[in-house]
py3Dmol code that shows the C-alpha trace and the ligand (Angstrom):
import py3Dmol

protein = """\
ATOM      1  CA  UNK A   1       0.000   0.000   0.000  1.00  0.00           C
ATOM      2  CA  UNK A   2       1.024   3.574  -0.802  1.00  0.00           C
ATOM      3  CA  UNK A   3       0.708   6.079   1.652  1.00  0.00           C
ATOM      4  CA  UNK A   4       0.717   9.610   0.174  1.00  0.00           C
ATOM      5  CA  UNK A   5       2.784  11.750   2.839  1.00  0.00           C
ATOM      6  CA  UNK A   6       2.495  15.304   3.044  1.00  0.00           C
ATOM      7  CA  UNK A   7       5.630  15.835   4.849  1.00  0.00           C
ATOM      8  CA  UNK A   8       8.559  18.031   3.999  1.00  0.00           C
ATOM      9  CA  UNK A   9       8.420  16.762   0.355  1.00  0.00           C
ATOM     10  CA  UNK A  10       9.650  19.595  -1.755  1.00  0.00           C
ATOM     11  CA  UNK A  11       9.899  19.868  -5.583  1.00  0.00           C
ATOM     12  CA  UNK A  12      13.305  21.482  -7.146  1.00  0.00           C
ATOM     13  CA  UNK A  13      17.056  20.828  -7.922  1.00  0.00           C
ATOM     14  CA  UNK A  14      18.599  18.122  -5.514  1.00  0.00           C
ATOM     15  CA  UNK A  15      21.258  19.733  -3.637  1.00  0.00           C
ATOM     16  CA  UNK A  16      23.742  16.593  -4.329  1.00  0.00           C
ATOM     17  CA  UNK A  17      23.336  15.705  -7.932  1.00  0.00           C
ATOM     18  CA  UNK A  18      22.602  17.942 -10.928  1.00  0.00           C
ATOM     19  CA  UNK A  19      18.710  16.384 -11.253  1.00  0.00           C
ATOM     20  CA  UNK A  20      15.885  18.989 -11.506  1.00  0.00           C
ATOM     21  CA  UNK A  21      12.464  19.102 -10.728  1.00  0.00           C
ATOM     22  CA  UNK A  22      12.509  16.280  -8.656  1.00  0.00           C
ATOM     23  CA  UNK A  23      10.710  15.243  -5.293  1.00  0.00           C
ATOM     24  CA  UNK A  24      13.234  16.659  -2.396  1.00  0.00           C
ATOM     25  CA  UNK A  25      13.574  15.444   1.114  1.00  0.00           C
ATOM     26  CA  UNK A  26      15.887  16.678   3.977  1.00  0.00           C
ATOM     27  CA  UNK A  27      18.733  14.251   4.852  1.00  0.00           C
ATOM     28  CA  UNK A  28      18.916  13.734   8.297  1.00  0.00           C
ATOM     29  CA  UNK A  29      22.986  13.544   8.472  1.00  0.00           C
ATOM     30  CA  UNK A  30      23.225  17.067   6.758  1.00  0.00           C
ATOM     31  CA  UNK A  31      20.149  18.469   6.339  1.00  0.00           C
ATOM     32  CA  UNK A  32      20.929  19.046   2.408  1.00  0.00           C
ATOM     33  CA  UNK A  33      17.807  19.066  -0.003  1.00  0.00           C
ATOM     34  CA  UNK A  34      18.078  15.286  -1.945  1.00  0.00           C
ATOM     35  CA  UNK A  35      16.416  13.469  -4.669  1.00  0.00           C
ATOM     36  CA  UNK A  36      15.229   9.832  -3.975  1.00  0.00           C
ATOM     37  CA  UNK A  37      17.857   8.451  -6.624  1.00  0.00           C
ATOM     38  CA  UNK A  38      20.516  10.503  -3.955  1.00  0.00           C
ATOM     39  CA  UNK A  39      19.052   9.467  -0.740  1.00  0.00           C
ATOM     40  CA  UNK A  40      18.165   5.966  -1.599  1.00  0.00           C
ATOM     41  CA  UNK A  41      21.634   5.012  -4.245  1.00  0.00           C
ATOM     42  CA  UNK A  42      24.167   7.605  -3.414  1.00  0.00           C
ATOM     43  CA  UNK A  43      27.563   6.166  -2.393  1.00  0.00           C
ATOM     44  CA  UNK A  44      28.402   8.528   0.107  1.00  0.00           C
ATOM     45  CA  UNK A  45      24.801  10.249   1.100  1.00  0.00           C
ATOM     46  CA  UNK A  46      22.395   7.174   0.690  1.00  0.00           C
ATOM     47  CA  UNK A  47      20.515   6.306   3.726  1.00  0.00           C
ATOM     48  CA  UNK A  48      18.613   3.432   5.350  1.00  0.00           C
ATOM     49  CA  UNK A  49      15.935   2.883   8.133  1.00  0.00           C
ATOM     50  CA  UNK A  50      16.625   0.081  10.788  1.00  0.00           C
ATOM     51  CA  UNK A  51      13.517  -1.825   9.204  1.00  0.00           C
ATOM     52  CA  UNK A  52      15.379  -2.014   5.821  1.00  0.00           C
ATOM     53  CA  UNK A  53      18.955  -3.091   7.439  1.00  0.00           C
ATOM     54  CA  UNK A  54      17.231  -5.941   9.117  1.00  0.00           C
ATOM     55  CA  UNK A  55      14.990  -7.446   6.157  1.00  0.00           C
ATOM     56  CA  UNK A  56      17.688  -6.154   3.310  1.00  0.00           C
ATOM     57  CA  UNK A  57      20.862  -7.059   5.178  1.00  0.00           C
ATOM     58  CA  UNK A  58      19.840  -9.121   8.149  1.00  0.00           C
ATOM     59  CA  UNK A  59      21.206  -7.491  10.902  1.00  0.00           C
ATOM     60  CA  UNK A  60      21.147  -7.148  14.221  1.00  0.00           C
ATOM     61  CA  UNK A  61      20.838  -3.966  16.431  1.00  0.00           C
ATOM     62  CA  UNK A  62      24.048  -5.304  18.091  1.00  0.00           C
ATOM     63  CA  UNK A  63      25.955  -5.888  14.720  1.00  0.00           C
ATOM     64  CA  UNK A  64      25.268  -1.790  13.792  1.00  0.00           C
ATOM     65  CA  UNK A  65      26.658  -1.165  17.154  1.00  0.00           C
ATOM     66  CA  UNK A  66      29.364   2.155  16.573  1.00  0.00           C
ATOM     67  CA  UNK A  67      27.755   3.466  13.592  1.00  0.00           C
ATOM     68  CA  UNK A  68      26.620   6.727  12.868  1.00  0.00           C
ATOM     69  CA  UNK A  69      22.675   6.589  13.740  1.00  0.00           C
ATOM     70  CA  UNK A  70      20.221  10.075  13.192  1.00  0.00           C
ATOM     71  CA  UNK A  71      16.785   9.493  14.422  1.00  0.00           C
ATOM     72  CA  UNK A  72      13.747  11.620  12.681  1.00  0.00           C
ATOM     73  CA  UNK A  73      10.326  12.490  14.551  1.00  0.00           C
ATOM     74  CA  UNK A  74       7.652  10.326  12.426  1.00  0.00           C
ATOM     75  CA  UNK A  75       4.951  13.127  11.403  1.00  0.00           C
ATOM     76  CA  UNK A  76       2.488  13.553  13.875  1.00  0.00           C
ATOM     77  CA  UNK A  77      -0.283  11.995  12.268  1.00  0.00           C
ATOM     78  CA  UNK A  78       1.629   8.578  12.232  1.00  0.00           C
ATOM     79  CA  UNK A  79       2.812   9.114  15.422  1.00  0.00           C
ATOM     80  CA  UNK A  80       4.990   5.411  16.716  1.00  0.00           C
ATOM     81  CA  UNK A  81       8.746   5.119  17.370  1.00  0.00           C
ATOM     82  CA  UNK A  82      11.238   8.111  15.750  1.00  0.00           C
ATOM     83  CA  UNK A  83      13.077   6.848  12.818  1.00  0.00           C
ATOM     84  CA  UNK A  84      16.154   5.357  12.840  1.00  0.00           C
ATOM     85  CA  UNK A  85      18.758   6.030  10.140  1.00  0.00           C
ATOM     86  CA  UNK A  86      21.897   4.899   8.975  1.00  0.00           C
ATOM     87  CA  UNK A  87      24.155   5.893   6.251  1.00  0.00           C
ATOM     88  CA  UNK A  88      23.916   2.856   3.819  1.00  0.00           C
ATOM     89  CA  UNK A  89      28.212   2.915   3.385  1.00  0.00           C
ATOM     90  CA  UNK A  90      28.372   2.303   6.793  1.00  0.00           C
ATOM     91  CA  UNK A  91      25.582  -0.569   6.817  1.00  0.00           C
ATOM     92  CA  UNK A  92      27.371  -2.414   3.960  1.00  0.00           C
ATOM     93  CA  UNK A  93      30.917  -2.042   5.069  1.00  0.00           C
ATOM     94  CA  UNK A  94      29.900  -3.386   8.267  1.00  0.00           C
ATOM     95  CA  UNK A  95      27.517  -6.153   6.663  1.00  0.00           C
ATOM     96  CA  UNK A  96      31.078  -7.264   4.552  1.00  0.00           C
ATOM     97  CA  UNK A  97      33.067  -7.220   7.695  1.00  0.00           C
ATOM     98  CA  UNK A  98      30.364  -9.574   9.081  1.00  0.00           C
ATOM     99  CA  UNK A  99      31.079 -12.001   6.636  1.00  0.00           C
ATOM    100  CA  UNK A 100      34.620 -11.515   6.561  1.00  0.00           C
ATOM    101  CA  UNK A 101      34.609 -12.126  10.271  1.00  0.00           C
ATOM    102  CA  UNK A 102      32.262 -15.228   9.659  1.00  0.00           C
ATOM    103  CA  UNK A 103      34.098 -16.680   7.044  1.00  0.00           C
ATOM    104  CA  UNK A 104      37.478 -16.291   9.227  1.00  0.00           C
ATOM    105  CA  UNK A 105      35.987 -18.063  11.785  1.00  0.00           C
ATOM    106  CA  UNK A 106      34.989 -20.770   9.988  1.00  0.00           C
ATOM    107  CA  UNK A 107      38.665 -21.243   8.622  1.00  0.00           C
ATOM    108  CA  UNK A 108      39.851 -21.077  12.133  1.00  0.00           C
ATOM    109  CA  UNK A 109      37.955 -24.206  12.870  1.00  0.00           C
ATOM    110  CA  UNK A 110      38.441 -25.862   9.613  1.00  0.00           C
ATOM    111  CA  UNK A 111      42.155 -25.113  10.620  1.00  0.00           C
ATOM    112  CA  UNK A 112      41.627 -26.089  14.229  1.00  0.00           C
ATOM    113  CA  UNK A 113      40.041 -29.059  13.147  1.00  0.00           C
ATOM    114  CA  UNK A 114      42.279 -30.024  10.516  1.00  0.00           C
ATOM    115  CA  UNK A 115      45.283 -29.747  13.285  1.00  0.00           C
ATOM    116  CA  UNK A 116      43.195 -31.815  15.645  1.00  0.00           C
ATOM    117  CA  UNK A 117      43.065 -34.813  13.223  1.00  0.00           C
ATOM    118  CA  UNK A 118      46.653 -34.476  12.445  1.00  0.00           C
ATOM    119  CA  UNK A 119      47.911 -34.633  15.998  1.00  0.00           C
ATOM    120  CA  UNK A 120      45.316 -37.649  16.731  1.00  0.00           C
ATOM    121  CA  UNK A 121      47.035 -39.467  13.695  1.00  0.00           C
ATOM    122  CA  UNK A 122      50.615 -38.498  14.843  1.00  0.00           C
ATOM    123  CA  UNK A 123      49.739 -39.865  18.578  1.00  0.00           C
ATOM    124  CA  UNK A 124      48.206 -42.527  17.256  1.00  0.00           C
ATOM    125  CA  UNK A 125      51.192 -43.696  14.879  1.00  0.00           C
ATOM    126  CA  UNK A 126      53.452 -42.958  18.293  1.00  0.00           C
ATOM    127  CA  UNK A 127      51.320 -44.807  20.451  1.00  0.00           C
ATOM    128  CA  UNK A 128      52.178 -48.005  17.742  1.00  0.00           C
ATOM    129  CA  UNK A 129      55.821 -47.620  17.742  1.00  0.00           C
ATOM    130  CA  UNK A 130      55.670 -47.399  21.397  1.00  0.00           C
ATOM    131  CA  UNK A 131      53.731 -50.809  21.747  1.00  0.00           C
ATOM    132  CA  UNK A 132      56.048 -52.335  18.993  1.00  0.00           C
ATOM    133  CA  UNK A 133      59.040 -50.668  20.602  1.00  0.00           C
ATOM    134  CA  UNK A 134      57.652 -52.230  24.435  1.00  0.00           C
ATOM    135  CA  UNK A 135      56.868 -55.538  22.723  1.00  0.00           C
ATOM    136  CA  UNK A 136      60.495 -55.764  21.235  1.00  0.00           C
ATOM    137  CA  UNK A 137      62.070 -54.848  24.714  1.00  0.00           C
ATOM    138  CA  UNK A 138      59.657 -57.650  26.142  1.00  0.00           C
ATOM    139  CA  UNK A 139      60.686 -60.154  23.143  1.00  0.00           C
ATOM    140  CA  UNK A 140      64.542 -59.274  23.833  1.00  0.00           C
ATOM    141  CA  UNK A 141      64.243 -59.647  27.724  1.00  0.00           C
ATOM    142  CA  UNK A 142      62.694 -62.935  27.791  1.00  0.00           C
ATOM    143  CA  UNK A 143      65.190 -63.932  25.217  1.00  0.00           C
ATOM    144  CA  UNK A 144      68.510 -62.624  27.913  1.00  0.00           C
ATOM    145  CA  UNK A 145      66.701 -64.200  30.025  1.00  0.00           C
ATOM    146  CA  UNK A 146      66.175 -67.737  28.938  1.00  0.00           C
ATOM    147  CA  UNK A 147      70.087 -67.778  27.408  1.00  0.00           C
ATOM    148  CA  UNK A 148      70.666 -66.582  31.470  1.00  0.00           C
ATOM    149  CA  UNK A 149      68.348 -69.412  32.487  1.00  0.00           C
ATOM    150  CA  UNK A 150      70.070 -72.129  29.828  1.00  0.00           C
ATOM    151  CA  UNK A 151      73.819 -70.594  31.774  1.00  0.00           C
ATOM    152  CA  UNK A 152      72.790 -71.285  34.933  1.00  0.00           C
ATOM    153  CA  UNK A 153      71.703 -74.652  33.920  1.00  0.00           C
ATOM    154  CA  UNK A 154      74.472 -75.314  32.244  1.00  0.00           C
ATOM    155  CA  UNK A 155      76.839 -74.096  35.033  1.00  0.00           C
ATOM    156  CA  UNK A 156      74.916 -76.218  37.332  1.00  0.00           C
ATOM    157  CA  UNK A 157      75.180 -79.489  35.458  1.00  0.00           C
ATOM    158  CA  UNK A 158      79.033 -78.376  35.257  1.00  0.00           C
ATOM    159  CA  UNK A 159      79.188 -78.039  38.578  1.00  0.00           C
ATOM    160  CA  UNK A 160      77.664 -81.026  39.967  1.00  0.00           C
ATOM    161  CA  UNK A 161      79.803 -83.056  37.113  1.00  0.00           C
ATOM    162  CA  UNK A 162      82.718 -81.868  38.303  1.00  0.00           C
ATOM    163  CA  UNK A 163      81.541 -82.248  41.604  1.00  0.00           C
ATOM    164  CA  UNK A 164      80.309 -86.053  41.292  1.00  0.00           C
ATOM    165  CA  UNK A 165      83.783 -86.751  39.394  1.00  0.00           C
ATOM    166  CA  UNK A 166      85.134 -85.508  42.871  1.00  0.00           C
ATOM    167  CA  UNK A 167      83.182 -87.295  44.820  1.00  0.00           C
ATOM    168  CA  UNK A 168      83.044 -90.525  42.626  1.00  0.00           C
ATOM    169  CA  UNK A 169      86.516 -90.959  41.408  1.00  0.00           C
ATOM    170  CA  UNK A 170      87.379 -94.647  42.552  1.00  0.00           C
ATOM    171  CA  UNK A 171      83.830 -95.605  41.414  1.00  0.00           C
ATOM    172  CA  UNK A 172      84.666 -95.055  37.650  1.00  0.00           C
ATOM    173  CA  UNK A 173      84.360 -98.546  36.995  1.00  0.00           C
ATOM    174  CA  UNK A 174      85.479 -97.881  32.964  1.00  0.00           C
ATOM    175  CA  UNK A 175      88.773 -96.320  33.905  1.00  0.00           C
ATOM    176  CA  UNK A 176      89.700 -99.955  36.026  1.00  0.00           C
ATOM    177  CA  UNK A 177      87.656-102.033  33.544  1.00  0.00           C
ATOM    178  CA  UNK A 178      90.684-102.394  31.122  1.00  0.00           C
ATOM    179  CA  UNK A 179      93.213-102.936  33.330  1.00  0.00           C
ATOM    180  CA  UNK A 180      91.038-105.280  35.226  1.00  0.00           C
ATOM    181  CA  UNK A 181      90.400-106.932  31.952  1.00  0.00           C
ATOM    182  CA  UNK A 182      94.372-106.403  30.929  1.00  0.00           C
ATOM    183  CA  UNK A 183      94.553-108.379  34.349  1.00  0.00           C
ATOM    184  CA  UNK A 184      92.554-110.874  33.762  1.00  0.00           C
ATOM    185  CA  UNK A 185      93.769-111.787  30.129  1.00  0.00           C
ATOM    186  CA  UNK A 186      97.706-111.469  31.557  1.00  0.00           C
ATOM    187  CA  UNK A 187      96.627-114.091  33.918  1.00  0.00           C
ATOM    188  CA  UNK A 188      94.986-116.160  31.600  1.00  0.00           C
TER     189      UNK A 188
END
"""
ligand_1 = """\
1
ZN
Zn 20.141 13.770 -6.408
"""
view = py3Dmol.view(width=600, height=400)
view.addModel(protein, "pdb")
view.setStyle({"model": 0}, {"cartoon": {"style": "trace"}})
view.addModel(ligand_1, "xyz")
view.setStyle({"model": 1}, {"stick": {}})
view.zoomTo()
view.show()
């Protein structure tokens, strides 16, 4: 619906471009005399209501926080809220900044991420050589220890070898056998 507003709409040469004859309206950051091409396009001048910014550019009140804001008395016979306006440079530079902010954030934890998975693989790869490293040690410490084992074993049977040809010298029947049997031929 189009509302026909009787307010402070003026007819003449736009104080910021070179049109003529066109509708006028004051611009709230510096009162000049401005088209609606001028107050709507312009790249410095052009303005925008808070109802615009948050359907056009989906913003927040907190995301236009720090940027230049001119409120405007609604004509009496609408009465409601004053207007809110913004420059529209501002509104977009901050709307880009959003995104670049956004989009930086999401490459942090794409990074983040990316880092994460790296040092589970790395820990995980360590974690292996660890248990192959442990299971060697293990491998090569029953190994000393069964060639230990097999010496003792061995210097045990030595030693009670030696000690039963101590013991048992006289009793070495073979040794006398052949002179016994020497003997006993010689006599026969
Ligand atoms: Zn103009």
């Amino acid at each position: 619906m189009l509302l026909l507003i009787p307010e402070m709409c003026l007819v003449g040469n736009c104080e910021t471009c070179s049109a003529t004859d066109e509708k006028l309206r004051s611009n709230p950051f510096n009162g000049k005399q401005q088209c609606m091409n001028c107050r709507v396009t312009h790249p410095k001048y052009a303005i925008i209501g808070i109802t615009d910014i948050k359907s056009q550019y989906k913003l927040k009140d907190n995301d236009l926080r720090g940027l230049r804001m001119v409120t405007e008395p609604k004509p009496a016979f609408l009465g409601g809220a004053d207007r809110k306006w913004y420059l529209l440079k501002q509104v977009k530079a901050r709307k880009e900044k959003i995104l670049r902010d956004k989009e930086a954030e999401k490459e942090r934890v794409k990074r983040d991420r990316q880092e994460w998975v790296e040092k589970g693989k790395k820990f995980r790869q360590e974690e292996k050589e660890r248990a192959k490293e442990e299971k060697k040690a293990k491998k090569d410490a029953m190994k000393r220890e069964k060639v230990t084992e097999e010496n003792k074993d061995f210097e045990t049977r030595g030693k009670a070898a030696k000690r039963k040809m101590e013991v048992e010298p006289e009793t070495d029947v073979e040794d006398e056998m052949p002179r016994k049997k020497k003997r006993f031929s010689f006599e026969a």
